[in-house]
BABAKOL-635145 format. One record per residue (C-alpha): chain; residue number from 1; x, y, z; residue in one letter. Coordinates in nm, 4 decimals, always signed. Example, Ala and Ser with C-alpha at 12.3 -4.5 7.8 and 13.67 -1.06 7.14 Angstrom:
REM BABAKOL-635145
[atom "A",1,[+1.2300,-0.4500,+0.7800],"a"]
[atom "A",2,[+1.3670,-0.1060,+0.7140],"s"]
This chain:
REM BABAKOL-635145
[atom "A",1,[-1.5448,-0.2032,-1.2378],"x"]
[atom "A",2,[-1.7868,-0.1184,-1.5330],"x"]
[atom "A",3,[-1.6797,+0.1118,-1.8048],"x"]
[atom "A",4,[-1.9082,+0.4383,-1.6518],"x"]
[atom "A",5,[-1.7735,+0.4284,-1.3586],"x"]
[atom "A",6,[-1.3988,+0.3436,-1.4868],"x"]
[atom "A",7,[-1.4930,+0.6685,-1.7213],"x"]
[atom "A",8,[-1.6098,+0.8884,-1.4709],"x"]
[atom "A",9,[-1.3002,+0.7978,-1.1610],"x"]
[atom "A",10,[-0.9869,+0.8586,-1.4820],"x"]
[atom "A",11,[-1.1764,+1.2191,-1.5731],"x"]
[atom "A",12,[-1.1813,+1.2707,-1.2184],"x"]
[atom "A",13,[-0.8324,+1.1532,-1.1729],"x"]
[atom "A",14,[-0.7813,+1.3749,-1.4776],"x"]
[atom "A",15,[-0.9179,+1.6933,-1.3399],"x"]
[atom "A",16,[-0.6871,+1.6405,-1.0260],"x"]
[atom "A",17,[-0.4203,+1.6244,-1.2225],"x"]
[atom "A",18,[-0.4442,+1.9444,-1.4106],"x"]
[atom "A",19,[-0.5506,+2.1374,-1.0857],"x"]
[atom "A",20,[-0.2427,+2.0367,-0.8942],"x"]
[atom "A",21,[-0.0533,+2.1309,-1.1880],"x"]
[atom "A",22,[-0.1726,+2.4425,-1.2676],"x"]
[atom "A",23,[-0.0123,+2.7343,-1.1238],"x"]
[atom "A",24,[-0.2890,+3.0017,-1.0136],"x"]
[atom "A",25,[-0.1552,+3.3160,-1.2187],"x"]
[atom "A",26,[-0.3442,+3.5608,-1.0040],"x"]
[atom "A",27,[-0.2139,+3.5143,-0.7268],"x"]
[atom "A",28,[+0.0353,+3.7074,-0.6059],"x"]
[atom "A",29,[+0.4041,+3.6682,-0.5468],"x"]
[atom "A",30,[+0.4693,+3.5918,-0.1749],"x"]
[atom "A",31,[+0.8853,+3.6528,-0.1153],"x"]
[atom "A",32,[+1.0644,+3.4372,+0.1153],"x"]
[atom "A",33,[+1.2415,+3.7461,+0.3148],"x"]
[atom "A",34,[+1.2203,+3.8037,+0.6871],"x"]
[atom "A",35,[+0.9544,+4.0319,+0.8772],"x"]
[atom "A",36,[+1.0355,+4.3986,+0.8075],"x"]
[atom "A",37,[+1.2610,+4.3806,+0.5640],"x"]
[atom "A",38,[+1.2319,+4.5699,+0.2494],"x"]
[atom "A",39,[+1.1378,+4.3976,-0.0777],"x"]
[atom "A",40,[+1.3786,+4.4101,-0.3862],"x"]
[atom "A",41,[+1.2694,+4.6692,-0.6582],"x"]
[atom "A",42,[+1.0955,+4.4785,-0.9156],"x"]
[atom "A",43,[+1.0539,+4.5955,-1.2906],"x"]
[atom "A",44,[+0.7563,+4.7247,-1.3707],"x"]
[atom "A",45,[+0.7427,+4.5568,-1.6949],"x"]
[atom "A",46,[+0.8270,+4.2147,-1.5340],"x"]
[atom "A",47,[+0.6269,+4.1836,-1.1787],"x"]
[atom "A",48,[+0.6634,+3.8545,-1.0253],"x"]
[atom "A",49,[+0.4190,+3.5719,-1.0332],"x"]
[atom "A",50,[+0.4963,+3.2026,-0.8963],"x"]
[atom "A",51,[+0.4018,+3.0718,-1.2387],"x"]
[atom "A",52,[+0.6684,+3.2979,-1.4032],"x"]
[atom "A",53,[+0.9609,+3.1910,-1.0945],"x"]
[atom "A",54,[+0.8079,+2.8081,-1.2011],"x"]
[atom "A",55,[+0.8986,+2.8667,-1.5812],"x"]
[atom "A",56,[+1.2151,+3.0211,-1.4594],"x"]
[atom "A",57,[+1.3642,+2.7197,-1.2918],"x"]
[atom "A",58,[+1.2968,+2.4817,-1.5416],"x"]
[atom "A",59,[+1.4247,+2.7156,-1.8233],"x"]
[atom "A",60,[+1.7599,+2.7184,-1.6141],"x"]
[atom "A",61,[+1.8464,+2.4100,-1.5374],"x"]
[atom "A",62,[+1.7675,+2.2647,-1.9194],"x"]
[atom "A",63,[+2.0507,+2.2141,-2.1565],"x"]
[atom "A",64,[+1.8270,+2.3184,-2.4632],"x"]
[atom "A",65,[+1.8919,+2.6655,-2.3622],"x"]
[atom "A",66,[+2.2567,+2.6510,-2.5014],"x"]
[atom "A",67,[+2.3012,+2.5964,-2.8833],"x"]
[atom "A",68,[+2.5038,+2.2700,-2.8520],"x"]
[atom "A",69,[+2.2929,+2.1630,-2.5984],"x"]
[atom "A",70,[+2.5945,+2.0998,-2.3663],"x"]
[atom "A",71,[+2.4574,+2.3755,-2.0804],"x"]
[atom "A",72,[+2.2743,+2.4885,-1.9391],"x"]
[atom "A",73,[+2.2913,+2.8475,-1.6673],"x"]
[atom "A",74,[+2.2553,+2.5830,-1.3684],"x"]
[atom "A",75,[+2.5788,+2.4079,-1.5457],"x"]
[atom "A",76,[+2.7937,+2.7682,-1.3828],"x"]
[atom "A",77,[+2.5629,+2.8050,-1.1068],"x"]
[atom "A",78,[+2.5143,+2.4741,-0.8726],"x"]
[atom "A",79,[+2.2841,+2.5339,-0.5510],"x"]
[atom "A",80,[+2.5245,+2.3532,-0.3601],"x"]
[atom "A",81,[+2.8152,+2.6285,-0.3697],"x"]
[atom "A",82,[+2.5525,+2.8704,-0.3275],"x"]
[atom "A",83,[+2.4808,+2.9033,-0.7219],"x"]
[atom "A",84,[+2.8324,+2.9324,-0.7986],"x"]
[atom "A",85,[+3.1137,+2.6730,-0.9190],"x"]
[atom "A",86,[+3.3923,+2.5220,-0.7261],"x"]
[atom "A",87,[+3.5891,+2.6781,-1.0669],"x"]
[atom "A",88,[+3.8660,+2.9409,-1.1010],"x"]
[atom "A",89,[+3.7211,+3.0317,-1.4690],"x"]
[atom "A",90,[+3.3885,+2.9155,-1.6068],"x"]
[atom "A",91,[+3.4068,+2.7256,-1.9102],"x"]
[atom "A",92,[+3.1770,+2.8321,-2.1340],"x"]
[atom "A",93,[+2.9097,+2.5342,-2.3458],"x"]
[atom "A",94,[+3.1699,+2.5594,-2.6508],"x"]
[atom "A",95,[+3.4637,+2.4691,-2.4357],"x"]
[atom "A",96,[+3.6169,+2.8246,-2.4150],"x"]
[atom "A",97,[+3.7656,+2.9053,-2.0935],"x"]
[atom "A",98,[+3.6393,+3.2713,-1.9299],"x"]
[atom "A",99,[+3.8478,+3.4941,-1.7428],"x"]
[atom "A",100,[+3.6056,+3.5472,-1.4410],"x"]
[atom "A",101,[+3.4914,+3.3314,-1.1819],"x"]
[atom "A",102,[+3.1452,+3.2682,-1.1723],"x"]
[atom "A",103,[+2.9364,+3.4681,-0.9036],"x"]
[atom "A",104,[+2.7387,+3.3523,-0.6575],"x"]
[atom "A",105,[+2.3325,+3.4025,-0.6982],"x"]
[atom "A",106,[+2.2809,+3.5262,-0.3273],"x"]
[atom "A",107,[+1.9882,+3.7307,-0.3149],"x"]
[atom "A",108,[+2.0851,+3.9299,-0.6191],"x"]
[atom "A",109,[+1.7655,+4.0530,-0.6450],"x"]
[atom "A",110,[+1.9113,+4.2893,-0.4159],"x"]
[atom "A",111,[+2.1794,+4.3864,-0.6356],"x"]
[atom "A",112,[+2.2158,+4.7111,-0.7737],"x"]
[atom "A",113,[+2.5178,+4.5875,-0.9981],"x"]
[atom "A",114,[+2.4851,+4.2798,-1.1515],"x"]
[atom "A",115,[+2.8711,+4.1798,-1.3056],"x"]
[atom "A",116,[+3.2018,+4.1451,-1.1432],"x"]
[atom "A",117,[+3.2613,+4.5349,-1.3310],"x"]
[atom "A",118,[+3.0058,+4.6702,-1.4883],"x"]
[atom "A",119,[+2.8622,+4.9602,-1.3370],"x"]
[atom "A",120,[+2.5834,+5.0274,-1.6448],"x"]
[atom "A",121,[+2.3943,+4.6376,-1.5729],"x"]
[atom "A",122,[+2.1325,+4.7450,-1.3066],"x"]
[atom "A",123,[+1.8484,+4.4904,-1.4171],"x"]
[atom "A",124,[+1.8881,+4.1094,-1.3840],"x"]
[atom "A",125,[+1.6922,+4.0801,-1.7121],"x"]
[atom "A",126,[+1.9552,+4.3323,-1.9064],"x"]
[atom "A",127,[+2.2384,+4.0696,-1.7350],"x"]
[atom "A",128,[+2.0875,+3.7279,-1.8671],"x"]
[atom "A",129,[+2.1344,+3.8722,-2.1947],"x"]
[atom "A",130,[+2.5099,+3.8302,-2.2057],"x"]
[atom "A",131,[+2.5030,+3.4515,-2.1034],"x"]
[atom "A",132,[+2.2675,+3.3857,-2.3750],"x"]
[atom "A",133,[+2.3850,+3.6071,-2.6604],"x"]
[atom "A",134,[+2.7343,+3.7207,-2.5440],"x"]
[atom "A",135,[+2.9881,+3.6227,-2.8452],"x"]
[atom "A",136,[+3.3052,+3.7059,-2.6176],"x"]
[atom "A",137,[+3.3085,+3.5141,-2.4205],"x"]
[atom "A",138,[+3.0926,+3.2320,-2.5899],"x"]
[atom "A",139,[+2.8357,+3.0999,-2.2827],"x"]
[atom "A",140,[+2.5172,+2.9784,-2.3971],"x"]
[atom "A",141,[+2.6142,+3.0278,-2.7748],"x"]
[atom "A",142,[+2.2495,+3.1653,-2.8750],"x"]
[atom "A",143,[+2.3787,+3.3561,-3.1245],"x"]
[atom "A",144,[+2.3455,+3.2786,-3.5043],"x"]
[atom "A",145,[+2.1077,+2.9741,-3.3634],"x"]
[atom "A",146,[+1.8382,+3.1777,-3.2340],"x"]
[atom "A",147,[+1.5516,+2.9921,-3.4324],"x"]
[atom "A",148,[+1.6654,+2.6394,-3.3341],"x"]
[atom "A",149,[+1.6992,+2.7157,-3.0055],"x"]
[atom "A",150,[+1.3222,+2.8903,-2.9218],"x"]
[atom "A",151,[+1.1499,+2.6267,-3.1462],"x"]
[atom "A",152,[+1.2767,+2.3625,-2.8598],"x"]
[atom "A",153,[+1.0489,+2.5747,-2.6418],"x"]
[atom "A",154,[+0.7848,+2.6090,-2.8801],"x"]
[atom "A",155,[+0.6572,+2.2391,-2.8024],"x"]
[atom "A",156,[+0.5514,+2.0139,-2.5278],"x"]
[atom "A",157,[+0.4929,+2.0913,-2.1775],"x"]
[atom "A",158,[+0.6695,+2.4458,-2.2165],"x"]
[atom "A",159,[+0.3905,+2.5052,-2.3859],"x"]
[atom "A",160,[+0.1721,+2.5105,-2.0916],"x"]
[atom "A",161,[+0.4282,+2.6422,-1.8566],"x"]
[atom "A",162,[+0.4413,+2.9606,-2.0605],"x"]
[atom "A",163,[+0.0584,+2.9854,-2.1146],"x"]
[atom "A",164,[+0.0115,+2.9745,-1.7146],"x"]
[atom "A",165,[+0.3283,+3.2513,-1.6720],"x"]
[atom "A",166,[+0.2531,+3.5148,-1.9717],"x"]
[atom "A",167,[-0.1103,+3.4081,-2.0636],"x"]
[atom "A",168,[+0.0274,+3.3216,-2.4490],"x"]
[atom "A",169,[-0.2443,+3.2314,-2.6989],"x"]
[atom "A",170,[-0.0264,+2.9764,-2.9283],"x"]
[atom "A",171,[+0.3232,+2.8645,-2.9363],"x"]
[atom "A",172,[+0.4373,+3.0814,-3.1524],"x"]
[atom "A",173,[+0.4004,+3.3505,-2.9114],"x"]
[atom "A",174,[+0.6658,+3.1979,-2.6557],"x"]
[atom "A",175,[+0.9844,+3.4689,-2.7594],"x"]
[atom "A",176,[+1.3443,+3.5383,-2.6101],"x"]
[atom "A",177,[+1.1971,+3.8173,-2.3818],"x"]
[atom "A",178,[+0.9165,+3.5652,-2.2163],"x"]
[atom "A",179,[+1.2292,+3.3584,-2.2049],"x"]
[atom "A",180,[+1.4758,+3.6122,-2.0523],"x"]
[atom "A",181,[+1.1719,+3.7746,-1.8069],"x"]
[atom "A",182,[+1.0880,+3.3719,-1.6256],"x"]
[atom "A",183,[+1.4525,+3.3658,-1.5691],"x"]
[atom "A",184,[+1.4663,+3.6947,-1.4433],"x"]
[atom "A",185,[+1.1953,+3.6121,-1.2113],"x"]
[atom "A",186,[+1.3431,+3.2563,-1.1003],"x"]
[atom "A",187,[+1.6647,+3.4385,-1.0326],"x"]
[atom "A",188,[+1.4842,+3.6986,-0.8429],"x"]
[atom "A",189,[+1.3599,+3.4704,-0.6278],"x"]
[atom "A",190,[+1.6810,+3.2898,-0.4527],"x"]
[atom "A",191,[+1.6396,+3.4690,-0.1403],"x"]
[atom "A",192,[+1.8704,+3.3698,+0.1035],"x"]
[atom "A",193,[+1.8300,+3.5153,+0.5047],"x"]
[atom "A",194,[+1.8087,+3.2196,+0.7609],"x"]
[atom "A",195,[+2.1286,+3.2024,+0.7967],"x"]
[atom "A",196,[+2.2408,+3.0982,+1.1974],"x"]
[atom "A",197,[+2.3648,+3.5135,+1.1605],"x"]
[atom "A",198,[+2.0116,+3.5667,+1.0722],"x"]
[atom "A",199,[+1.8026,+3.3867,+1.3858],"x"]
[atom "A",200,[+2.0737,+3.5726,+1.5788],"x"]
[atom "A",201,[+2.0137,+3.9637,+1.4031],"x"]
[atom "A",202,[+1.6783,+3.9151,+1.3210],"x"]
[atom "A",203,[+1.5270,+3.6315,+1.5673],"x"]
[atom "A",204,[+1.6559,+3.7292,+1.8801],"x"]
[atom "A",205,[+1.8371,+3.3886,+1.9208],"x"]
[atom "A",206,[+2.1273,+3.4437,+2.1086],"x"]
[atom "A",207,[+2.2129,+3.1015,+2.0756],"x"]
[atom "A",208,[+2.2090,+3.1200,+1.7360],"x"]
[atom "A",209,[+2.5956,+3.1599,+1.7094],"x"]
[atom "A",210,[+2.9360,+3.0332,+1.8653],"x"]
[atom "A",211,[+3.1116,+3.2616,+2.1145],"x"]
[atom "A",212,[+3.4072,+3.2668,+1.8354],"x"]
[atom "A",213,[+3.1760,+3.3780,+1.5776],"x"]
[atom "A",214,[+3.0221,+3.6501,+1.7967],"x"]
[atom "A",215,[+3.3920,+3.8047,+1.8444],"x"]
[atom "A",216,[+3.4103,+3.7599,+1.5083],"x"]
[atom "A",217,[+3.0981,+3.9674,+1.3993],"x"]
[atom "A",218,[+3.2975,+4.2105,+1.6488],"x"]
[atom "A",219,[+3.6531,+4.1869,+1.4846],"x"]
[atom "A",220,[+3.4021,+4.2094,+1.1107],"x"]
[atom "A",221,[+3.2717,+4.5608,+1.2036],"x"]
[atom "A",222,[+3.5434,+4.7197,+1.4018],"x"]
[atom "A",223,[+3.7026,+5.0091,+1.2489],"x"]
[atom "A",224,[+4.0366,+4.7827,+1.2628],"x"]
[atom "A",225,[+3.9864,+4.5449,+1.0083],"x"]
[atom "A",226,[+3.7170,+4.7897,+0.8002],"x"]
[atom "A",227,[+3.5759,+4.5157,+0.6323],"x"]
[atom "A",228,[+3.1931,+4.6333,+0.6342],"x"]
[atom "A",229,[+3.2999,+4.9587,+0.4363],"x"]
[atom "A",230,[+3.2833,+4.7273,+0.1567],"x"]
[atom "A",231,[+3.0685,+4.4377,+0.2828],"x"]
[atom "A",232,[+2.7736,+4.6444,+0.4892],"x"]
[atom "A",233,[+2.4722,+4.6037,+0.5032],"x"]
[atom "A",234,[+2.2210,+4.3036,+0.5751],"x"]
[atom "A",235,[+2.3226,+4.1967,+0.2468],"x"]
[atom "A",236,[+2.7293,+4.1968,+0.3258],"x"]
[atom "A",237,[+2.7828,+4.4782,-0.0157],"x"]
[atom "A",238,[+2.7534,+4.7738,-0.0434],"x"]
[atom "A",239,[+2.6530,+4.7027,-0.4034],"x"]
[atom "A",240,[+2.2467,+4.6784,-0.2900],"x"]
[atom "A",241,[+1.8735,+4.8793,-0.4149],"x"]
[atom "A",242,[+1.5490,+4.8003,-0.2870],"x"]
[atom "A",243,[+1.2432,+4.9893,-0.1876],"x"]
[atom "A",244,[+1.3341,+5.1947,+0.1144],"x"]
[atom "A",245,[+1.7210,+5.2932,-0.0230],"x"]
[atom "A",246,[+1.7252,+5.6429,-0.1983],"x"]
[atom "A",247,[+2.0895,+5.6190,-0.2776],"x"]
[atom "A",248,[+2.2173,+5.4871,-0.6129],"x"]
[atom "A",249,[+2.5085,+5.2682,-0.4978],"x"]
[atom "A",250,[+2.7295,+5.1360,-0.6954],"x"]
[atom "A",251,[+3.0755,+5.0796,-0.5717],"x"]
[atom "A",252,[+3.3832,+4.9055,-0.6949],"x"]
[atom "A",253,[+3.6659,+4.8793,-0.5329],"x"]
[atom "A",254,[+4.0828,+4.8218,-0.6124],"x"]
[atom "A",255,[+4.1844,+4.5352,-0.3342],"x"]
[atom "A",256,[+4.5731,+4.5722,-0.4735],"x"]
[atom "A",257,[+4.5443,+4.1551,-0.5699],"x"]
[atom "A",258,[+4.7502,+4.3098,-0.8630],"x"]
[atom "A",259,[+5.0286,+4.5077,-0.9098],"x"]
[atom "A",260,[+5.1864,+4.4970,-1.2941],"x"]
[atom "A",261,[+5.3422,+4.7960,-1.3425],"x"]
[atom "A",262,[+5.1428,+4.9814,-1.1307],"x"]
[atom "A",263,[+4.8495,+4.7983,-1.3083],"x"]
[atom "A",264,[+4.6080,+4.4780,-1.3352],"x"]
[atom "A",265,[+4.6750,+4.2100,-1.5606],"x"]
[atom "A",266,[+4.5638,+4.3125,-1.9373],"x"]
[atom "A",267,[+4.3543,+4.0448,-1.9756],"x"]
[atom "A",268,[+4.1102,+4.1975,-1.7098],"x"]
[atom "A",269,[+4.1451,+4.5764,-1.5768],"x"]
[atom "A",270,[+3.8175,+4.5623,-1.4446],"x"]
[atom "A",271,[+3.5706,+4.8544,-1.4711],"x"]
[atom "A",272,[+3.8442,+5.1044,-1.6041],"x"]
[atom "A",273,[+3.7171,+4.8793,-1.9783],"x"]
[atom "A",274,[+3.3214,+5.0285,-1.9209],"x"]
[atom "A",275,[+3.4055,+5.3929,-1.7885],"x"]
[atom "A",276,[+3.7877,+5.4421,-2.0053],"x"]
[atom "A",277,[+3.8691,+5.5995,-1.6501],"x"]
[atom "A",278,[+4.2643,+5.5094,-1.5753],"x"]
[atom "A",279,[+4.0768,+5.5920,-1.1975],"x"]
[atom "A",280,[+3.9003,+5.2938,-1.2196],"x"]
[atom "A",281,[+4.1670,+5.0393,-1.3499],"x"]
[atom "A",282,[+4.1881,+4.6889,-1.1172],"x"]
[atom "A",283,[+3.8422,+4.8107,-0.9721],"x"]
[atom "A",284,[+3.5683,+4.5146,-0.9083],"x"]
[atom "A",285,[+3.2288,+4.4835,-0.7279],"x"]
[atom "A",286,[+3.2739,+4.3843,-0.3713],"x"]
[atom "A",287,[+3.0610,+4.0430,-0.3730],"x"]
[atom "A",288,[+2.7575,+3.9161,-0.0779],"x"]
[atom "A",289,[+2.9766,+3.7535,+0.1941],"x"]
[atom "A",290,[+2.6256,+3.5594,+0.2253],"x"]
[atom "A",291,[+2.7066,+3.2073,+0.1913],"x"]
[atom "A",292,[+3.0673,+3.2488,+0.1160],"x"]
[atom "A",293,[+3.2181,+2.9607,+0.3130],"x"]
[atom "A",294,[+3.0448,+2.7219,-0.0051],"x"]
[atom "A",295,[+3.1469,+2.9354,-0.2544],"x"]
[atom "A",296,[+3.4929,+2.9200,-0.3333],"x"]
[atom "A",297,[+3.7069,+3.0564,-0.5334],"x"]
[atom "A",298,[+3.7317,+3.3882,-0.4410],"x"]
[atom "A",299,[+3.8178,+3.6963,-0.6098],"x"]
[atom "A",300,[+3.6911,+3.8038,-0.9430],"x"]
[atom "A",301,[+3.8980,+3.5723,-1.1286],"x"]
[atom "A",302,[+3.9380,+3.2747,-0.8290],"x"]
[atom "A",303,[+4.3089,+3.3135,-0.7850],"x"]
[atom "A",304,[+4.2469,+3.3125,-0.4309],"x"]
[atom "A",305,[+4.1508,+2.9368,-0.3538],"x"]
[atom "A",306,[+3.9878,+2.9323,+0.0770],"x"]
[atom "A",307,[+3.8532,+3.1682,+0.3520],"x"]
[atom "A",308,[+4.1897,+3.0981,+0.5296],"x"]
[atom "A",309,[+4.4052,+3.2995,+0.2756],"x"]
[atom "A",310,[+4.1588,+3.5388,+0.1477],"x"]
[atom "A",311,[+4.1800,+3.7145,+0.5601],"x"]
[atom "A",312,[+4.5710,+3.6139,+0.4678],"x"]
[atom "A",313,[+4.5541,+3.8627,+0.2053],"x"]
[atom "A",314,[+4.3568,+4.1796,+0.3778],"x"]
[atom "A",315,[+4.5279,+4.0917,+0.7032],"x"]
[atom "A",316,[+4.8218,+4.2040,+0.4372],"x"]
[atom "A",317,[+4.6709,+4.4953,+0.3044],"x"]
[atom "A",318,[+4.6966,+4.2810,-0.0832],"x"]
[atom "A",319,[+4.9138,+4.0468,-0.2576],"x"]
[atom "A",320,[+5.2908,+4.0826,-0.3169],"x"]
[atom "A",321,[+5.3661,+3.8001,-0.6044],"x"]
[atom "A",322,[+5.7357,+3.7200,-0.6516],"x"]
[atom "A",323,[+5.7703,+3.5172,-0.9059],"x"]
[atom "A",324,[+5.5644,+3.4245,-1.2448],"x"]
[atom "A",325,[+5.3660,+3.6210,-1.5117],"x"]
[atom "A",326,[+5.2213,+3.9114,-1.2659],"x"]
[atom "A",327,[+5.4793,+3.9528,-1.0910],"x"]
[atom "A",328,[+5.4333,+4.2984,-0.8211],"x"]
[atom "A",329,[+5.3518,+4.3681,-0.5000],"x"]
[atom "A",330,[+4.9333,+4.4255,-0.4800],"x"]
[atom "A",331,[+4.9922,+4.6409,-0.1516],"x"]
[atom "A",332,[+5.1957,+4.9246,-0.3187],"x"]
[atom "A",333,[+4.9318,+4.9455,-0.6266],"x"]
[atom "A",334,[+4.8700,+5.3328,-0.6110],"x"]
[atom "A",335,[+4.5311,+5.3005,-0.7258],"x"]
[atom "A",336,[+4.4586,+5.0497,-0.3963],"x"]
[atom "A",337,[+4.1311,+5.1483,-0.1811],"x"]
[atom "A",338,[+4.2235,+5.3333,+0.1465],"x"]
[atom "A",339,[+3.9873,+5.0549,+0.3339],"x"]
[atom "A",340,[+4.2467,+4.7667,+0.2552],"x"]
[atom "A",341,[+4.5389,+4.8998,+0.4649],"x"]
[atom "A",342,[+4.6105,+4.5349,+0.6001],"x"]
[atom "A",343,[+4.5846,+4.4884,+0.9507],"x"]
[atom "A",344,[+4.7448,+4.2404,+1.2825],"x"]
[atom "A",345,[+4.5183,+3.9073,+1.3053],"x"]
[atom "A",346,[+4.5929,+3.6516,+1.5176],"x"]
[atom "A",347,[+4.5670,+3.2996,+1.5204],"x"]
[atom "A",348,[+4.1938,+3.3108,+1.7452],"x"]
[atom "A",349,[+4.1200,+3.6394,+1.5508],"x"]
[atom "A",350,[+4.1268,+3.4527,+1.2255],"x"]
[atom "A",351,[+3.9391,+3.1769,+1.3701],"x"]
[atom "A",352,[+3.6784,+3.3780,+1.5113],"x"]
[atom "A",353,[+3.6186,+3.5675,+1.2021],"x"]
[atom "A",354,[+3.5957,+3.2137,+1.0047],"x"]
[atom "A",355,[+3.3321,+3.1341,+1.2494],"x"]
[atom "A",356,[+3.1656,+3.4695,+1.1559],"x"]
[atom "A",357,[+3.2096,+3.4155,+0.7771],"x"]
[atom "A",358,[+3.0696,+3.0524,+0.8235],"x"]
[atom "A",359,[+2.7605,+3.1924,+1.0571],"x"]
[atom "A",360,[+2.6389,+3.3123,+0.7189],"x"]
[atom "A",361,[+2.5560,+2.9935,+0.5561],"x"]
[atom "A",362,[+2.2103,+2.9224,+0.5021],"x"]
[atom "A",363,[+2.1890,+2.5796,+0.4980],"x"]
[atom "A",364,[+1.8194,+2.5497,+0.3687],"x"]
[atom "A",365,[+1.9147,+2.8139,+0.0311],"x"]
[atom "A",366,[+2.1507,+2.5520,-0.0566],"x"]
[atom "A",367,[+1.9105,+2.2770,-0.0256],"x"]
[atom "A",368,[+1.5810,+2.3884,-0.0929],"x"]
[atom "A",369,[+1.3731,+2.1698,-0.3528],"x"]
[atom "A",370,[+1.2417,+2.5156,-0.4242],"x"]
[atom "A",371,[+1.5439,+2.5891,-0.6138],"x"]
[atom "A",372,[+1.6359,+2.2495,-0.6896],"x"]
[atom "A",373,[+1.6543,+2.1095,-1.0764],"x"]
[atom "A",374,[+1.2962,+2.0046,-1.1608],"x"]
């Protein structure tokens, strides 16, 4: 091969290269939701853009984002257990153990709440600031490194990344907020609703589900057990916004999971530390069921370890603990929501609701190279 033509087939090569690598920032952002459904409200100061969702994922699943370099937000948040972790507590990149379990990132763009109690979070990109800043408890450990940290982003192919997503002129441009709006817009985007539930609501597969999951789905919405009071909608909480809801939900409810002197444990009284309210003490945000069967532990601080005992536990109307450090019976808590009265479950009623539950799991959110580690 002579030395024009070898020149002309690597600038060729070259030009490929770039093209399949560059992310077109006009285009516009197509979600992955079903016909007919409505799309999640978006900021108007952050719209979505693939190349932004593209930035996203690789800023969250790199280790440079935490100051020790030990984490990084996929590190609490493994697509496997449906961006949760098979944890009680997270730990945070400094070691310290956290009082809450980690939430699942189920279609949170969705959300109108965005914490296990906090009814004053409303946008993703106001959450991501307390994993990356938050001092108490220590996550990401940004703080009092912020300059070391964003220079590791200031460099090498994040340069481009950021140049296709916000249209920077130099480096020095790439900030926090560019930083906090790609990851905004990466978690925007896990969008999970083809589910075997789904093809059956929304496909008109009547196949789509077991005979013991469709007396399930019954048992689920019956005015017996109550449970879609607190887990309606197509998004299994009532905790949801998007374009066609007028309503500004934002529920939290007390399950009675604690009763210590006719109170939670100290070390977490749930929203009653935002709003001061004694009303609101042992009050949390009623979680997506979506993918629940992966995402165990349950309950805002994982004390409750399978499926199998959390329907225990309503089925019971809350949690009567005998011995130990909280000791109190959860079903006489005074501040307990009238929806978790307990309830008689049988042996094929619990098995048909765990069919239910497990009709949820969308087996291609949890696997998608989409959302994978790039």
């Amino acid at each position: 091969m002579n030395i024009l033509v070898k020149t002309i087939l690597i600038i060729v090569l070259t030009f490929l290269v770039v093209s399949c690598s560059k992310v077109d920032t006009n285009k516009p952002y197509r979600w992955d939701i079903i016909s007919g459904f409505p799309k999640p409200h978006v900021p108007a100061d952050n719209p979505m853009s693939e190349a932004k969702v593209t930035l996203g994922k690789f800023l969250f699943y790199d280790k440079n984002l935490s100051a020790n370099k030990q984490q990084s937000c996929a590190s609490c948040h493994l697509q496997q257990n449906a961006f949760a972790e098979p944890l009680k507590t997270s730990i945070g990149s400094t070691g310290q153990q956290h009082r809450r379990n980690s939430p699942a990132l189920v279609n949170i763009a969705y959300n109108k709440t965005l914490t296990w109690a906090h009814d004053g979070l409303t946008s993703i990109e106001q959450q991501i600031i307390l994993p990356m800043f938050g001092e108490d408890p220590i996550e990401l450990g940004i703080t009092h490194h912020e300059a070391a940290v964003l220079q590791r982003f200031q460099q090498g192919e994040y340069v481009m990344l950021f140049k296709q997503a916000f249209a920077i002129e130099t480096p020095k441009a790439i900030s926090f907020d560019l930083i906090n709006k790609a990851l905004a817009s990466f978690v925007r985007s896990l969008i999970s609703l083809n589910s075997p539930f789904d093809q059956y609501a929304y496909a008109n597969d009547d196949n789509a589900i077991s005979a013991s999951a469709l007396r399930g789905m019954n048992l689920f919405f019956s005015e017996k057990l109550e449970c879609h009071h607190c887990h309606g909608g197509f998004n299994f909480t009532q905790s949801t916004s998007h374009e066609k809801q007028l309503l500004d939900r934002r529920p939290f409810h007390n399950t009675g999971l604690y009763n210590v002197n006719d109170s939670y444990p100290q070390k977490d009284i749930g929203l009653a530390e935002i709003s001061t309210l004694s009303r609101d003490n042992g009050r949390f945000r009623a979680p997506t069921l979506r993918n629940i069967e992966v995402s165990a532990p349950y309950m805002h601080d994982g004390s409750i370890a399978t499926l199998d005992e959390v329907l225990e536990f309503y089925a019971q109307g809350g949690r009567n603990i005998t011995n130990g450090t909280f000791l109190g019976d959860g079903r006489k808590n005074p501040l307990k929501s009238p929806f978790v009265k307990g309830f008689e479950m049988s042996e094929q009623d619990k098995q048909d609701l765990l069919a239910f539950l497990k009709s949820l799991t969308d087996q291609k959110f949890l696997s998608n190279p989409k959302h994978a580690k790039p």
